[in-house]
VEXPAVEX-622528 format. One record per residue (C-alpha): residue number from 0; residue in three letters; z, x, y. Coordinates in pm, whole numbers, plus 50000, padded with zeros to 5 digits. Each point is the difference from the previous one (the first is absolute). Example, Ala and Ser with C-alpha at 12.3 -4.5 7.8 and 13.67 -1.06 7.14 Angstrom:
// residues 2
- 0  ALA  50780  51230  49550
- 1  SER  49934  50137  50344
//
This chain:
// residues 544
- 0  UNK  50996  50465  49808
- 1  UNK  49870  50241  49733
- 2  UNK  49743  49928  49715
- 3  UNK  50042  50117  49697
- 4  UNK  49848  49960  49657
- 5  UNK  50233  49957  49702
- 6  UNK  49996  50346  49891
- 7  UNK  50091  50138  50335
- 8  UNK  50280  49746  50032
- 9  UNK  50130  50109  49670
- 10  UNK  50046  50362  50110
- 11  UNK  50167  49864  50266
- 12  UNK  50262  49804  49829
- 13  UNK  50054  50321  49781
- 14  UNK  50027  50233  50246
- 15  UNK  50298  49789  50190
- 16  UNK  50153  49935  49668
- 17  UNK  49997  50376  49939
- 18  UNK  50083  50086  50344
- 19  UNK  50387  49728  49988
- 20  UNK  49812  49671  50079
- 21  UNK  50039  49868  49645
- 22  UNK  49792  49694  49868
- 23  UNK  50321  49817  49972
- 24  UNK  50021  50071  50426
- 25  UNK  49640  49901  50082
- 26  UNK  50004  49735  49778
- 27  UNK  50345  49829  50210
- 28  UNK  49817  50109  50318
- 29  UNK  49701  49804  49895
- 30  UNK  50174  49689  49873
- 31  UNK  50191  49979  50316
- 32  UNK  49738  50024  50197
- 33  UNK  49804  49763  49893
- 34  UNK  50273  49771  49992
- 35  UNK  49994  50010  50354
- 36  UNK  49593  49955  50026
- 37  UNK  50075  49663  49798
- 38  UNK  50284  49863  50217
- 39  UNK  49733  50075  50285
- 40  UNK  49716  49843  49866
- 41  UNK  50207  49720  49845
- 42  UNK  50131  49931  50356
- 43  UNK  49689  49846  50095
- 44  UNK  49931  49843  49707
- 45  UNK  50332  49774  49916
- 46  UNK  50262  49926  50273
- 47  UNK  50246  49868  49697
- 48  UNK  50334  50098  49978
- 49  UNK  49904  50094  49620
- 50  UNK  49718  50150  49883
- 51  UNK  49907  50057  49652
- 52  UNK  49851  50314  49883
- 53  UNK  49826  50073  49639
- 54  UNK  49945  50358  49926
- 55  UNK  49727  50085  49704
- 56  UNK  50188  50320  49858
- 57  UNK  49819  50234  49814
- 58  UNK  50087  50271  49822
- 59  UNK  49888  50308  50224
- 60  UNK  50118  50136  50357
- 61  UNK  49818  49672  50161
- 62  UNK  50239  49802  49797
- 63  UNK  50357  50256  50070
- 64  UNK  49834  49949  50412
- 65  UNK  50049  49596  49945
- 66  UNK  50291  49982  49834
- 67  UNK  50163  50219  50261
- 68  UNK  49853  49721  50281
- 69  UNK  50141  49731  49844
- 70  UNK  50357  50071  49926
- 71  UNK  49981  50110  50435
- 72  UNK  49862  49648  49977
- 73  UNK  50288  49866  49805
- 74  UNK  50213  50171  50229
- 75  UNK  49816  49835  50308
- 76  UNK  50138  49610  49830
- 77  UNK  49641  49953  49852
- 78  UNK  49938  49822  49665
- 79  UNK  49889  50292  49802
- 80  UNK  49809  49950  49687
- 81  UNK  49865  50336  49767
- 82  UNK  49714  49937  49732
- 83  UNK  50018  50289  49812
- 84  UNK  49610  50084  49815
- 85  UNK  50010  50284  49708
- 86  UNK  50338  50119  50157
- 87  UNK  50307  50025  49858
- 88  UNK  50335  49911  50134
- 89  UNK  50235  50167  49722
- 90  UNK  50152  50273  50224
- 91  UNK  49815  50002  50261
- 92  UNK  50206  50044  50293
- 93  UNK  49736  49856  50296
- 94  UNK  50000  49667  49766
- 95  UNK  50391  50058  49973
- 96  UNK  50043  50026  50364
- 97  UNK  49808  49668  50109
- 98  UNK  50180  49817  49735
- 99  UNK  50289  50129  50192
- 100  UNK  49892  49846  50311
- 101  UNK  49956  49671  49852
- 102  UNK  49620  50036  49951
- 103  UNK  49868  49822  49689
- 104  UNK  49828  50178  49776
- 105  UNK  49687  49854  49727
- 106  UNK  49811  50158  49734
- 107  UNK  49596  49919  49948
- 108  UNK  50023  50122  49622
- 109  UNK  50239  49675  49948
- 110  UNK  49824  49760  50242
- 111  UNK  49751  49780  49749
- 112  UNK  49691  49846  50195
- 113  UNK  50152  50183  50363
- 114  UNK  50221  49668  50035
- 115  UNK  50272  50141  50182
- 116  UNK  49732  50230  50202
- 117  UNK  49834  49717  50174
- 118  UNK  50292  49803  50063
- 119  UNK  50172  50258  50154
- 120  UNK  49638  50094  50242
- 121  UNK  50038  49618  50067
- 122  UNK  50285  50057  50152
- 123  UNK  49975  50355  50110
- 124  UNK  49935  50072  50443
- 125  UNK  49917  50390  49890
- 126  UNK  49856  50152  49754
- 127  UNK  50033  50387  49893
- 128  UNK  49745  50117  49829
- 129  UNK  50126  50314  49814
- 130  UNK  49852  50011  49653
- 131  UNK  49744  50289  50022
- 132  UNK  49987  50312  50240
- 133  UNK  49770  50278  50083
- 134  UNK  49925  50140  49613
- 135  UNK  49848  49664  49852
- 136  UNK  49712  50047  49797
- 137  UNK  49735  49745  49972
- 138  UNK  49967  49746  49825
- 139  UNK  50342  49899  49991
- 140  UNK  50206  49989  49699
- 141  UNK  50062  49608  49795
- 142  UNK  50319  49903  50124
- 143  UNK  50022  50111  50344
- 144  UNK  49658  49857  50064
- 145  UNK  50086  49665  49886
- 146  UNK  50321  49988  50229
- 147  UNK  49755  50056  50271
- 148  UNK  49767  49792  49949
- 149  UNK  50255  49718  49951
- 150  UNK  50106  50039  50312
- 151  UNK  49710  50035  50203
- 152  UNK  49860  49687  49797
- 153  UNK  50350  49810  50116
- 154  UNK  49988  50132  50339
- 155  UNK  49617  49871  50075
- 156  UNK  50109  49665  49892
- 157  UNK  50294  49983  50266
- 158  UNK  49997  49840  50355
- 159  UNK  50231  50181  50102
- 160  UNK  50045  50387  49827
- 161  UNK  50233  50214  50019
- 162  UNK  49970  50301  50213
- 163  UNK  49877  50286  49816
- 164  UNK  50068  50339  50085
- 165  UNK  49860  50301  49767
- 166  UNK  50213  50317  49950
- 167  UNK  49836  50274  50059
- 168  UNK  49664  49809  49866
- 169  UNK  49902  49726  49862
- 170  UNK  50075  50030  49585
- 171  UNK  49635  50080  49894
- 172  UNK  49874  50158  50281
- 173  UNK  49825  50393  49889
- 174  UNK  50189  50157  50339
- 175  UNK  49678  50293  50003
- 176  UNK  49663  49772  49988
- 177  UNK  50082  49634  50104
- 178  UNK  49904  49840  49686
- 179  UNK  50301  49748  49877
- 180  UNK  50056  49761  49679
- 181  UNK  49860  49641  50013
- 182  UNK  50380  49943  49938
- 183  UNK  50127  50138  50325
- 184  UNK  50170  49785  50249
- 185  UNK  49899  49988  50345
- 186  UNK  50248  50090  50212
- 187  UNK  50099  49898  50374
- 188  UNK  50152  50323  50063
- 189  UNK  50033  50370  49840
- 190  UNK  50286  50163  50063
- 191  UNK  49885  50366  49889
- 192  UNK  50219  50312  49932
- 193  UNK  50002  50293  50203
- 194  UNK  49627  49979  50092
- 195  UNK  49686  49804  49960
- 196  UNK  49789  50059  49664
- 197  UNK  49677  50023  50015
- 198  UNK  49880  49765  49779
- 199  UNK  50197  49727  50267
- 200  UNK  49724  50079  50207
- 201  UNK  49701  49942  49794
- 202  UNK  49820  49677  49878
- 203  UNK  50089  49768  49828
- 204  UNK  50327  50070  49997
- 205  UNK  50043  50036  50339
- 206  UNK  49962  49609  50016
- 207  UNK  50279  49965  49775
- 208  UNK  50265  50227  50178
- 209  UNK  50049  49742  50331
- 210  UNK  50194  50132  50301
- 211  UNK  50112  50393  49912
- 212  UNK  50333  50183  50078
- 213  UNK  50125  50311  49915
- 214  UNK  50373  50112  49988
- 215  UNK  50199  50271  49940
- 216  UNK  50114  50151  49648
- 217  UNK  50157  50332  50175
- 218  UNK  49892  50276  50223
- 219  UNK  49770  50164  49894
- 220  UNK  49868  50191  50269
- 221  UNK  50113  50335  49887
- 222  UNK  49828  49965  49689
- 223  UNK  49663  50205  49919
- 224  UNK  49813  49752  49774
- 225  UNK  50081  49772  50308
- 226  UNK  49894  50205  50268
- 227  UNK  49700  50052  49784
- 228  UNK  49874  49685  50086
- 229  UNK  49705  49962  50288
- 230  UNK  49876  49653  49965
- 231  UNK  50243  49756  50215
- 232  UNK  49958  49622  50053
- 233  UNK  49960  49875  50351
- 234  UNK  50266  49712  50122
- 235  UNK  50130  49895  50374
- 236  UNK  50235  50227  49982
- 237  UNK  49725  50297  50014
- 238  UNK  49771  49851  50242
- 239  UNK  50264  49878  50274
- 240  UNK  50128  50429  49923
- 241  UNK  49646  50127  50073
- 242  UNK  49915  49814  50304
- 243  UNK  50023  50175  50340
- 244  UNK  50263  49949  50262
- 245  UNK  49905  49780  50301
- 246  UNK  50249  50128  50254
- 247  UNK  50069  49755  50333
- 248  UNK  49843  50220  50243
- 249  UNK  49704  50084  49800
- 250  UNK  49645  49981  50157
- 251  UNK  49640  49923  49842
- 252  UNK  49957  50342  49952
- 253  UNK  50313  50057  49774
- 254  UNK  49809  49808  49766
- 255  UNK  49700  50185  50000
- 256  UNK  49633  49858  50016
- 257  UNK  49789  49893  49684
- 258  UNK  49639  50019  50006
- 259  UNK  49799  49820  49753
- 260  UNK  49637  50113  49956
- 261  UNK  49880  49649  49803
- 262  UNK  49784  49730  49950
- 263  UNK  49587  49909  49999
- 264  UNK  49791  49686  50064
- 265  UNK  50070  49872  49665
- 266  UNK  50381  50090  49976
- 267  UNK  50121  49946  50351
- 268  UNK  50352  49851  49900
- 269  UNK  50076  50313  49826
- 270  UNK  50070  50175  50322
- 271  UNK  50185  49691  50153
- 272  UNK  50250  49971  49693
- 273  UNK  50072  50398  49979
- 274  UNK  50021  50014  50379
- 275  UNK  50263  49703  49977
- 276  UNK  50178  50119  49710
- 277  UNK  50075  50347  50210
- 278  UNK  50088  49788  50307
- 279  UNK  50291  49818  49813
- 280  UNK  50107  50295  49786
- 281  UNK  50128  50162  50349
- 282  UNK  49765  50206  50165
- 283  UNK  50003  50050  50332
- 284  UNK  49605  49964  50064
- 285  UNK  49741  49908  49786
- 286  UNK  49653  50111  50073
- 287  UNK  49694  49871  49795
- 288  UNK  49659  50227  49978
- 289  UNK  49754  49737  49895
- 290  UNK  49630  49965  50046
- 291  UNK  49942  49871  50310
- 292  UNK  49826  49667  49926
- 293  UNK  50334  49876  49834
- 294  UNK  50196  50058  50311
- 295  UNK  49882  49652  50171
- 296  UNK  50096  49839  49691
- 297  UNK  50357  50164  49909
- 298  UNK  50109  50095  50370
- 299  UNK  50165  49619  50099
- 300  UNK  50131  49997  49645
- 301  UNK  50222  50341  50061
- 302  UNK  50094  50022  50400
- 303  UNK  50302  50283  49862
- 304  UNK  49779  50214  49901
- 305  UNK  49755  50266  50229
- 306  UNK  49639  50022  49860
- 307  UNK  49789  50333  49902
- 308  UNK  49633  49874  49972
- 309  UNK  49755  50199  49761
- 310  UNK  49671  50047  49941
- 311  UNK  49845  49822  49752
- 312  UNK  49633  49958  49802
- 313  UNK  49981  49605  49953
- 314  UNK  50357  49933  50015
- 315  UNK  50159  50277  49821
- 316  UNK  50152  50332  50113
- 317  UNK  49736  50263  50067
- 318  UNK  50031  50378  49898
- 319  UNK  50042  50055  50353
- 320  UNK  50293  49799  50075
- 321  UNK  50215  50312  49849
- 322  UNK  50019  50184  50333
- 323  UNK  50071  49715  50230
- 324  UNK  50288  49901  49712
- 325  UNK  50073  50379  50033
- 326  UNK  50039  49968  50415
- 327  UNK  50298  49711  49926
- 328  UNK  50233  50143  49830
- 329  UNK  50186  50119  50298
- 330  UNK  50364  49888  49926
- 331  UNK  49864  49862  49661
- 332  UNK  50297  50020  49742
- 333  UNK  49869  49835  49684
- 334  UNK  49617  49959  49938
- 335  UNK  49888  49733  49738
- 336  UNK  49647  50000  49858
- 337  UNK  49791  49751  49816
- 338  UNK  50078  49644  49945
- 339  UNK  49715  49789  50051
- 340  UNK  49755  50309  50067
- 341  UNK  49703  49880  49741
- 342  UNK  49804  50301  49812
- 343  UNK  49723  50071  50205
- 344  UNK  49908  50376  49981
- 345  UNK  50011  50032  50385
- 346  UNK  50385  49908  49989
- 347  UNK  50041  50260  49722
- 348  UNK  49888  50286  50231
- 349  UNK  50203  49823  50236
- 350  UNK  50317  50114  49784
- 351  UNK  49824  50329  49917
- 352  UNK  49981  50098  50349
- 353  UNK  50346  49888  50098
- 354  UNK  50176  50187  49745
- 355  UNK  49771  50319  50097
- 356  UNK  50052  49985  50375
- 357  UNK  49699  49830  50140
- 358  UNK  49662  49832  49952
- 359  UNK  49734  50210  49775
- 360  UNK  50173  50322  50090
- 361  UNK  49837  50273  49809
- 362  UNK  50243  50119  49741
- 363  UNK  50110  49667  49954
- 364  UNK  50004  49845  49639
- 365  UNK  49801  49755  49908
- 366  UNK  49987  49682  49782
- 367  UNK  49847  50152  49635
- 368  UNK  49955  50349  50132
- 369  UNK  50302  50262  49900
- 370  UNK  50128  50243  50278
- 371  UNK  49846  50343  50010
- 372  UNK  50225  50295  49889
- 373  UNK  50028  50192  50323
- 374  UNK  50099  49624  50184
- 375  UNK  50334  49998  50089
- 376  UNK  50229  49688  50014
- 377  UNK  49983  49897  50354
- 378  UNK  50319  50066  50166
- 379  UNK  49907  49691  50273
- 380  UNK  50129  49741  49707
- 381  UNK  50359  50117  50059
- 382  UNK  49920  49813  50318
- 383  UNK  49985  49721  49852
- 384  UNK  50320  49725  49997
- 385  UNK  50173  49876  49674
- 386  UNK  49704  49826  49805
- 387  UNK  49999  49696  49773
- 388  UNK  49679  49932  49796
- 389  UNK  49926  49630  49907
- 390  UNK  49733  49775  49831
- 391  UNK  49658  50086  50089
- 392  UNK  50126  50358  50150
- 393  UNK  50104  50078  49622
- 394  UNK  49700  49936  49855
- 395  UNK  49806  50227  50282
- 396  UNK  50283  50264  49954
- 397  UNK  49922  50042  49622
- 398  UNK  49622  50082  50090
- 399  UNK  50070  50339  50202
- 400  UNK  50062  50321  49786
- 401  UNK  50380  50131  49975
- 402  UNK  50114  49704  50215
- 403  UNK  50339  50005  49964
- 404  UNK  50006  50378  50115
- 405  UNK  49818  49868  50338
- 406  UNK  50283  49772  50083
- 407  UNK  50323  50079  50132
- 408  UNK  50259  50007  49769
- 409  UNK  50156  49765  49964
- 410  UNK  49804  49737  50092
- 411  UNK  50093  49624  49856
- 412  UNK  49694  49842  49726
- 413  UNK  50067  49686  49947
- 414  UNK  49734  49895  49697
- 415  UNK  50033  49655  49761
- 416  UNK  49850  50112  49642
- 417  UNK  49650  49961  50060
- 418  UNK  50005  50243  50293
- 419  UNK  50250  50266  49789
- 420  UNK  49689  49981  49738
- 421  UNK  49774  50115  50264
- 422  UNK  50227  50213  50121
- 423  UNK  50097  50180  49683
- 424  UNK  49693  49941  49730
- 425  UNK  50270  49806  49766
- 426  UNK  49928  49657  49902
- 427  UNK  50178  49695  50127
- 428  UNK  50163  49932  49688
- 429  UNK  50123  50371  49957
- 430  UNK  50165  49980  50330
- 431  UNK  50133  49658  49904
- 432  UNK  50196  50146  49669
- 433  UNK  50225  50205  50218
- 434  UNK  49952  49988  50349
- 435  UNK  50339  50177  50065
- 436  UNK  49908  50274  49839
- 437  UNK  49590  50017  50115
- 438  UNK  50133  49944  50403
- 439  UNK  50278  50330  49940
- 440  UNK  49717  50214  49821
- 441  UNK  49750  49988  50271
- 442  UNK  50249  49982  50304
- 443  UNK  50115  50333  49876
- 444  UNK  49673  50100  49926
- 445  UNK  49868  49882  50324
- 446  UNK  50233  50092  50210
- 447  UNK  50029  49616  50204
- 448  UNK  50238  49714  49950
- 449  UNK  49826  49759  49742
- 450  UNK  50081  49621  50087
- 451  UNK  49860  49857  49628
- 452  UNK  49958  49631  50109
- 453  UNK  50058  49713  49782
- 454  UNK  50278  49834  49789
- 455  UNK  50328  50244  50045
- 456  UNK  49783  50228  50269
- 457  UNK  50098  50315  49924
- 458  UNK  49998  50277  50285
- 459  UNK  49995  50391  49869
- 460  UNK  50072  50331  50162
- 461  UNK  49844  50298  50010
- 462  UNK  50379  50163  49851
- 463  UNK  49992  49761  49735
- 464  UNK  50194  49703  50119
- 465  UNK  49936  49660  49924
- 466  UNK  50103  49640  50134
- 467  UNK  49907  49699  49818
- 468  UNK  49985  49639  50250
- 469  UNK  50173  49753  49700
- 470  UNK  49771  49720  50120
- 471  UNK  49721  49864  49805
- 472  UNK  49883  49671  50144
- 473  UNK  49639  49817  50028
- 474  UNK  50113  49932  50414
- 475  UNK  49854  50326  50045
- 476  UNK  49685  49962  49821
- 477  UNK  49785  49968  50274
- 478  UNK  49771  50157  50259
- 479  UNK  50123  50157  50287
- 480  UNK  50369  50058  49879
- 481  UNK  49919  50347  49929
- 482  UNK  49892  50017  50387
- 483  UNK  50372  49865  50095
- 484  UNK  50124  50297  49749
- 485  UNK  49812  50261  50155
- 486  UNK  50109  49886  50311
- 487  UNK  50324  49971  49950
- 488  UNK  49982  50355  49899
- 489  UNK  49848  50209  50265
- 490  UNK  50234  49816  50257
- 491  UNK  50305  50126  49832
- 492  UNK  49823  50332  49959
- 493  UNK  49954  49995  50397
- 494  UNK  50361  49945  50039
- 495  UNK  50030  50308  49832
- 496  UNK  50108  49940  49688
- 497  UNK  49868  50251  49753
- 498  UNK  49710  49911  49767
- 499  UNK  50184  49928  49667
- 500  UNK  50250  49764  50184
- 501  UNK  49766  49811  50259
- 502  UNK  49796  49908  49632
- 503  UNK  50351  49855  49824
- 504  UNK  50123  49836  50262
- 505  UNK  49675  49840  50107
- 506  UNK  49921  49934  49618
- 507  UNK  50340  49785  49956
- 508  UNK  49973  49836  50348
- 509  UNK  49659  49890  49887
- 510  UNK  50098  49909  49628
- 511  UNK  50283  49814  50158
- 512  UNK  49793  49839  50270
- 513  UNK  49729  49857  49687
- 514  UNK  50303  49808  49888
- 515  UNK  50153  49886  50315
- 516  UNK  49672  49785  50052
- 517  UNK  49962  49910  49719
- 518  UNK  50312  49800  49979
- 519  UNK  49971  49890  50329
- 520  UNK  49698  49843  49904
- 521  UNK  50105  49843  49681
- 522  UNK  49706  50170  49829
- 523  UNK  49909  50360  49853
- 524  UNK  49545  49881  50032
- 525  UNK  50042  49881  50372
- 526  UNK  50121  50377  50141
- 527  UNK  49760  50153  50246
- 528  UNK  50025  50396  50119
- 529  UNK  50113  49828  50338
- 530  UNK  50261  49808  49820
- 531  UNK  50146  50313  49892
- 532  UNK  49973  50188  50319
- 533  UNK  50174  49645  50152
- 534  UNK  50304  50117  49761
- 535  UNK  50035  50319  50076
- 536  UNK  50266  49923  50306
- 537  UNK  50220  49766  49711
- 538  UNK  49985  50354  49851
- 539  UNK  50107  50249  50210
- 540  UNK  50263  49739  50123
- 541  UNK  50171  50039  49678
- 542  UNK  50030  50357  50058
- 543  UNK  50167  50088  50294
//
């Protein structure tokens, strides 16, 4: 699914209009379809032989879209109702045509005190909400605003509400920032046109758009404006596409081995979750490099996995523990780095010295010190498997001169805000404003996959691309999910996906996973990281 701001899906309405697929085509395309996403959606909801369907009409492209649904509607043997607000139905040949199909058709401008509004939501099992469209402009103008707020007042007073299903967006919803008019009802669904807005995907409106579907106004693949567009939306559909093939006779091997360089005396968990998470995301072995006085405590905990013990200095990785790291990689096909590693500096030269090729070579860089001129890049990193940076390993990373020059590209980072900060020198709440765009600019600019954790994760490429996770949920909010994440990601990336698609497809499994337990536990504040990793089979069961 692509994601488009409102100006960008403006040029791309005018290009297909210009190009033979008129407004008048995209607009029947779009009405159609989302006649079917109702009869879907109203499947579950009422099992009656009739259902009753109220359509809010305005006077734009949102309102042509509805009126389009619901004379398919009519056509379908539902009771079809049309509330026309600051539209008129003198010659107007979508009004014409539902009248035609023995739809029913009101006008808000004659309806004193919204009488016949709430009787007809009273009875009403759906309701269309097709007043306002991409363009609004807040705040919203007298009359329409009143019609809304009528209803949502109505509607909060009912036991038993209709169904409401936004087209396009909900009517007061800015489609570029998120922000929306106190007189904007909450949906249950979105039914959006052609591809997701961005403002869907933002608080607060994101609360207000309910479960999101996009359909069809055309093809529009041969179009340029469309084509244009780099930012996509993640859904099943992508993640079941990305995931490798398990073939019958495969071995252990054909799913490569993980290694996971993690953990310290006062973060041990950290390597059991990411060592987990990489187990059930399909590798074939998982190894875990951990300081060696965790091993007695994490070892029954974990029988799949083999065990690389480290040096340490009181319970954390030692500088040292680079070259016996650097002696296990035989047959090592993803290597994650980081979570649960604390900040001592010892650990830090531990990272310096794996990325140059040993421990305390000379030539090697070191943490504060820049790299001589004559000093060459040393050509052992391209030994070196697939890398993903996490956690603690971020915040070490952003300490060593020129870092992302030492790593191999590209190698997966997978920061939340506070670590991008670090990372980047921008504060939180810069990063915050726009993460889309702060994750592309410094993926391109590092040359690595950026994983920007948080609500709708977004995950960046170094050629500009962009996928946005559309989950934002509280399940998630806790510590040690971003250990699951990470190692959800360097399994896939040991199966041999490539960087950008291990970090999507581990993203959404994760995302998905958050909400999975939470629902299975009846409650968003009870979800622990191992909760989520528990889900993460209910997950990948829905994609094969």
């Amino acid at each position: 699914m692509k994601l488009v701001t409102v100006s960008e899906m403006r040029a791309i309405e005018q290009e297909a209009d210009a190009s033979g697929l008129t407004y008048e085509r995209m607009m029947e395309n779009a009405g159609h379809s989302l006649a079917g996403e109702v009869l879907e959606l109203a499947y579950y909801q009422n099992n009656d032989d009739e259902i009753q369907v109220l359509g809010l009409v305005g006077p734009g492209n949102n309102g042509g879209d509805t009126l389009v649904a619901l004379a398919h509607l009519a056509e379908k043997g539902w009771m079809v109702r049309a509330y026309l607000v600051r539209r008129k139905p003198e010659g107007d040949a979508l009004v014409r045509r539902l009248q035609e199909a023995e739809g029913e058709v009101y006008l808000a401008e004659t309806d004193d005190g919204f009488h016949q509004l709430t009787a007809f939501l009273e009875s009403a099992d759906v309701l269309l909400d097709g007043v306002l469209g991409t363009g609004i402009a807040l705040p919203l103008k007298d009359e329409v605003g009143r019609v809304l707020a009528s209803v949502q007042a109505f509607l909060m007073e009912m036991d038993w509400p209709p169904f409401v299903v936004a087209v396009d967006c909900p009517s007061g919803v800015d489609c570029d920032t998120g922000a929306f008019a106190p007189e904007t009802i909450p949906a249950d669904a979105t039914v959006t046109m052609a591809a997701v807005k961005h403002g869907l995907l933002k608080l607060p409106a994101f609360d207000l758009v309910g479960e999101l579907r996009v359909v069809g106004i055309g093809s529009l693949e041969a179009l340029g404006a469309w084509k244009a567009i780099h930012n996509q939306v993640a859904d099943g559909g992508m993640a079941a596409a990305l995931l490798p093939l398990r073939p019958t006779d495969a071995h252990k091997g054909t799913f490569g081995t993980a290694l996971i360089a993690a953990g310290s005396i006062n973060y041990t968990g950290a390597a059991l979750l990411a060592g987990q998470a990489a187990c059930r995301s399909g590798a074939g072995l998982v190894r875990l490099a951990i300081p060696a006085p965790l091993h007695a405590a994490l070892a029954g905990q974990f029988p799949e996995a083999t065990w690389v013990l480290l040096p340490h200095e009181l319970g954390v990785i030692a500088a040292s523990a680079a070259d016996v790291l650097r002696k296990n990689l035989e047959r090592v096909t993803a290597l994650l780095v980081g979570p649960g590693f604390g900040l001592e500096d010892t650990t830090g030269e531990f990272i310096v010295n794996l990325l140059a090729g040993g421990s305390g070579r000379k030539g090697a860089a070191r943490i504060g010190f820049v790299q001589g001129r004559g000093e060459q890049k040393d050509q052992n990193n391209a030994a070196l498997p697939p890398l993903v940076f996490d956690a603690d390993g971020l915040r070490l990373l952003a300490r060593i001169p020129d870092w992302a020059e030492q790593l191999p590209a590209p190698a997966v980072l997978t920061p939340h805000p506070g670590e991008m900060a670090v990372l980047t020198g921008l504060s939180i709440d810069v990063i915050q404003s726009d993460r889309l765009a702060v994750a592309r600019k410094y993926a391109v600019e590092w040359g690595h996959v950026v994983v920007l954790k948080g609500a709708f994760t977004v995950i960046a490429a170094p050629d500009g691309r962009t996928t946005t996770i559309p989950v934002a949920t509280p399940a998630l909010a806790r510590a040690g999910t971003g250990d699951v994440l990470a190692g959800l990601i360097v399994g896939l990336r040991a199966q041999g996906l490539d960087a950008y698609a291990a970090a999507v497809a581990g993203a959404w499994i994760h995302a998905q996973a958050g909400l999975v337990a939470a629902d299975d536990l009846g409650s968003l504040a009870a979800v622990l990281a191992g909760d989520v990793l528990e889900a993460v089979p209910d997950v990948l069961s829905t994609l094969v």
